[in-house]
C-alpha positions in Angstrom: 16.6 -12.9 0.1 17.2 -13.6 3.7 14.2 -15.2 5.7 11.1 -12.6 6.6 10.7 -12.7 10.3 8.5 -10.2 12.5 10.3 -8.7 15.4 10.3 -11.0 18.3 9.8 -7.7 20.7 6.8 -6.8 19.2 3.8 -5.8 22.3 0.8 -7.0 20.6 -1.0 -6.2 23.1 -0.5 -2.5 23.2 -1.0 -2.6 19.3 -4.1 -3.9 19.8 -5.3 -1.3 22.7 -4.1 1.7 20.6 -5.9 0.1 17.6 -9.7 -0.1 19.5 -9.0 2.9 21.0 -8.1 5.3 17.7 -8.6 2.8 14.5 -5.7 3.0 13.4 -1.8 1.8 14.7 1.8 2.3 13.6 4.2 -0.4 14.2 7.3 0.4 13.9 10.4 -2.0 13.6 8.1 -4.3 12.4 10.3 -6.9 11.0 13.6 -8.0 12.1 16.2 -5.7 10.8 18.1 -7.6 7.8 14.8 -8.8 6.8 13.8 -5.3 5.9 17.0 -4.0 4.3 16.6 -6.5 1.9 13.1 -5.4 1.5 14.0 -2.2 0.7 17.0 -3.2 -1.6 14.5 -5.2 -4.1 11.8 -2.8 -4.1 14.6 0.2 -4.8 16.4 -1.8 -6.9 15.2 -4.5 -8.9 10.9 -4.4 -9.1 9.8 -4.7 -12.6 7.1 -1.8 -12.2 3.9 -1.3 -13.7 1.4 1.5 -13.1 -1.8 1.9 -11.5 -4.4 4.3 -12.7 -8.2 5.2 -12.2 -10.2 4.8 -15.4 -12.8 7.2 -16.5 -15.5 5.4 -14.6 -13.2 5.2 -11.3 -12.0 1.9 -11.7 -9.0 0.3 -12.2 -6.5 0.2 -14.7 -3.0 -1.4 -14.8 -0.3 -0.7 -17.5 1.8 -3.3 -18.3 5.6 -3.1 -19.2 4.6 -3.6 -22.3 1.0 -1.5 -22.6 4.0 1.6 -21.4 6.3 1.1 -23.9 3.5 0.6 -26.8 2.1 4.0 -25.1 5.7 6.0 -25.8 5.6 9.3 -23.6 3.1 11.5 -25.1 0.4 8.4 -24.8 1.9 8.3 -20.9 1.3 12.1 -20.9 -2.0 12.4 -22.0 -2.9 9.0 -19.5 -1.7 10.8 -16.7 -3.5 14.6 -17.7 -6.8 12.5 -17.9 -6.0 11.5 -14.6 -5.1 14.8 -12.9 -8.3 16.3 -14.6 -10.4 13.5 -13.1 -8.9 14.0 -9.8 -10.2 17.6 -9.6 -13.7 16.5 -9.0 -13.6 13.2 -8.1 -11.8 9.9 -7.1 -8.5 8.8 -9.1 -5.4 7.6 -8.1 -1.8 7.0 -10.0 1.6 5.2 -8.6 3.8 2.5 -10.0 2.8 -0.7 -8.7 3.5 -4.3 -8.7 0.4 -6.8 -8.2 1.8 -9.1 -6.3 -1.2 -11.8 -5.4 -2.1 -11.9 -9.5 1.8 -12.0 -10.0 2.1 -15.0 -7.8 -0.7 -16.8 -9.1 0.2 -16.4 -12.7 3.6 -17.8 -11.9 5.1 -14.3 -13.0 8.6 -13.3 -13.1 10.2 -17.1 -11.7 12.2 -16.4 -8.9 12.0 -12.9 -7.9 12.3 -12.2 -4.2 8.9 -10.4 -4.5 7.0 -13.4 -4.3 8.9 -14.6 -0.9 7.0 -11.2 0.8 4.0 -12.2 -1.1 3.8 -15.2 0.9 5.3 -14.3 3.9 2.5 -11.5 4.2 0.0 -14.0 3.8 2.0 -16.6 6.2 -0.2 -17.5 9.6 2.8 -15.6 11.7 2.0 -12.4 9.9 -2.3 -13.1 9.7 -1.9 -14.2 13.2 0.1 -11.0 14.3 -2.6 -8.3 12.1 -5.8 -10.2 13.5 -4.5 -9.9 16.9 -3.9 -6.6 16.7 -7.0 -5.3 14.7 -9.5 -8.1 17.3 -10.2 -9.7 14.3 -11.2 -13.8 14.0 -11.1 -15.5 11.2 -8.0 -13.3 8.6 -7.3 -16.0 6.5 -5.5 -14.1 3.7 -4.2 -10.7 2.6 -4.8 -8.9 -0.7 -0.6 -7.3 -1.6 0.7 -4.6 -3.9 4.4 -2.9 -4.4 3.7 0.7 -4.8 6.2 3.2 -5.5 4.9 7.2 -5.3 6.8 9.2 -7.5 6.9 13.3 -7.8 3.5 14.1 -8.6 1.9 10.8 -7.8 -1.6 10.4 -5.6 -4.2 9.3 -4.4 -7.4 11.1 -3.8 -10.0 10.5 -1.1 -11.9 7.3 -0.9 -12.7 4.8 2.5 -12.1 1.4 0.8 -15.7 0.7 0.9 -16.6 -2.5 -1.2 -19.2 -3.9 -3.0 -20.0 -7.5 -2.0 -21.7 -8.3 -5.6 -18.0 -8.1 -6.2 -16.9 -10.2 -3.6 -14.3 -7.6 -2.1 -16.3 -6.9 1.2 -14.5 -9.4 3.5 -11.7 -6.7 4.0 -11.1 -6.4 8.0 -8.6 -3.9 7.5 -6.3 -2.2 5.8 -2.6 -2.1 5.9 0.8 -0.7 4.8 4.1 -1.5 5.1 7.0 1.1 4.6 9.8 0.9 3.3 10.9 4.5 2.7 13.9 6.5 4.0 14.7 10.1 5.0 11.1 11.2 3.8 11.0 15.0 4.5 7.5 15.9 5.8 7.2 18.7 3.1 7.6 16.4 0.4 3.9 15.1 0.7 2.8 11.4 0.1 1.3 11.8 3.8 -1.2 9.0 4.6 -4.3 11.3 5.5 -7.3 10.3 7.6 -10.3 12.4 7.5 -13.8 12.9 8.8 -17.1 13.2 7.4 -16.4 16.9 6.2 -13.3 15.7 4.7 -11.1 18.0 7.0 -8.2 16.2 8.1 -7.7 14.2 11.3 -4.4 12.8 11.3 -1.5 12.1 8.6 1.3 10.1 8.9 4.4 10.4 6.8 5.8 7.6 5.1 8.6 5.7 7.2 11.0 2.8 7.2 10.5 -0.8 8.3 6.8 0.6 9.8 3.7 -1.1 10.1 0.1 0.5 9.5 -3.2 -1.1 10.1 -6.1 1.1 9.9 -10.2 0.2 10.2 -11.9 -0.1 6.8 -14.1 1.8 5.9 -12.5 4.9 6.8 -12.2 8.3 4.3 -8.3 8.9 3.5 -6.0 9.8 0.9 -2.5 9.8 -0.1 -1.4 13.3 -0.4 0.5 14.2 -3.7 4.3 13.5 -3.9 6.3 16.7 -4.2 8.0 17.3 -7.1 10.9 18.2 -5.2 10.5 14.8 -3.3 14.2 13.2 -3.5 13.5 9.8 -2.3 11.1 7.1 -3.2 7.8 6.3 -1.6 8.1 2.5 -1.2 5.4 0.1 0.6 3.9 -2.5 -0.1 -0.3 -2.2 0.8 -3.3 -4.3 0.7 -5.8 -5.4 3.3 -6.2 -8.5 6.3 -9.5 -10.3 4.8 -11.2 -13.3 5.9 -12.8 -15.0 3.0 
């Protein structure tokens, strides 16, 4: 893969004021222009995905390559019914993903160009860039995941508050970065911002080579995919922390 480099025109500055003044900033042309075709390429083309579901206690499950095939499609089916039915009343989520931070630490799939963004997201140009933007001292690191939203895919409304027993409470803010083409607003997969009524205040549709930082906590959702959707929802999400 060719080298990741931000854009050299990028205003910080103006990032920064949008992002005090509504919480929330889209960068677009984020990274220099080869840099994110390839980007795109390997996440359309050549990510060995996994998926990512809620479990019945909200938490998180991941199903391996493996775990899917042992699963054939009626054990898939009846995963992603429990899902739907636990989304009706409450918090659950499902999308293909690749876990890139525990891929990178287990020493996962040698040589894949996955774990070049893994480490150029968590590279002291890229912290540097998001902390300047957000106001934030101290981002030492980022949290990353491939996602890919497919028809019927979602994720219902939450506001990324953590639990510090846990040790996830050091998130300063949350991000994603887009990679997806010719995304028709009436195919869903909208990042939606709400208030405390849960009424919408903003969504943004999923776009190309486009940065998103966004306060944490804050209530939003990912609206479901359309099953009519006819491209893929790629980004690849996590959070600026400092611990």
């Amino acid at each position: 893969m060719t080298a990741l480099r931000l854009n050299p025109a990028l205003e910080v500055e103006a990032y920064a004021e949008t992002f005090a003044r509504e919480g929330v900033v889209q960068i677009r042309d984020v990274l220099e222009p080869e840099a994110a075709e390839h980007v795109a390429a390997m996440l359309n083309n050549a990510m060995p995905w996994e998926m990512a579901l809620s479990d019945a206690m909200g938490g998180d499950e991941t199903l391996t390559r493996d775990a899917l095939a042992s699963l054939g499609r009626d054990g898939i089916a009846r995963k992603l019914q429990d899902v739907s039915a636990r989304a009706a009343s409450g918090f659950a989520y499902v999308y293909l993903c690749y876990p890139m931070i525990r891929a990178y630490v287990q020493r996962r799939d040698p040589g894949h160009p996955i774990h070049q963004v893994t480490e150029f997201i968590n590279s002291r140009p890229f912290l540097d860039f998001g902390a300047a933007v957000i106001r934030a001292a101290g981002v030492t690191k980022a949290d990353a995941q491939a996602t890919f939203y497919r028809p019927n895919d979602f994720l219902t409304l939450h506001d990324d508050r953590t639990d510090q027993k846990a040790g996830t409470a050091r998130r300063k803010a949350a991000y994603t970065l887009g990679f997806t083409r010719g995304w028709r607003p009436d195919w869903g997969g909208q990042l939606l911002f709400h208030d405390d009524a849960g009424e919408i205040e903003r969504g943004l549709t999923p776009g190309f080579n486009m940065l998103t930082l966004f306060g944490v906590p804050r209530m939003h959702s990912v609206a479901p995919v359309a099953p009519y959707a006819a491209a893929p929802r790629l980004s690849v999400v996590g959070w600026l922390r400092d611990d």
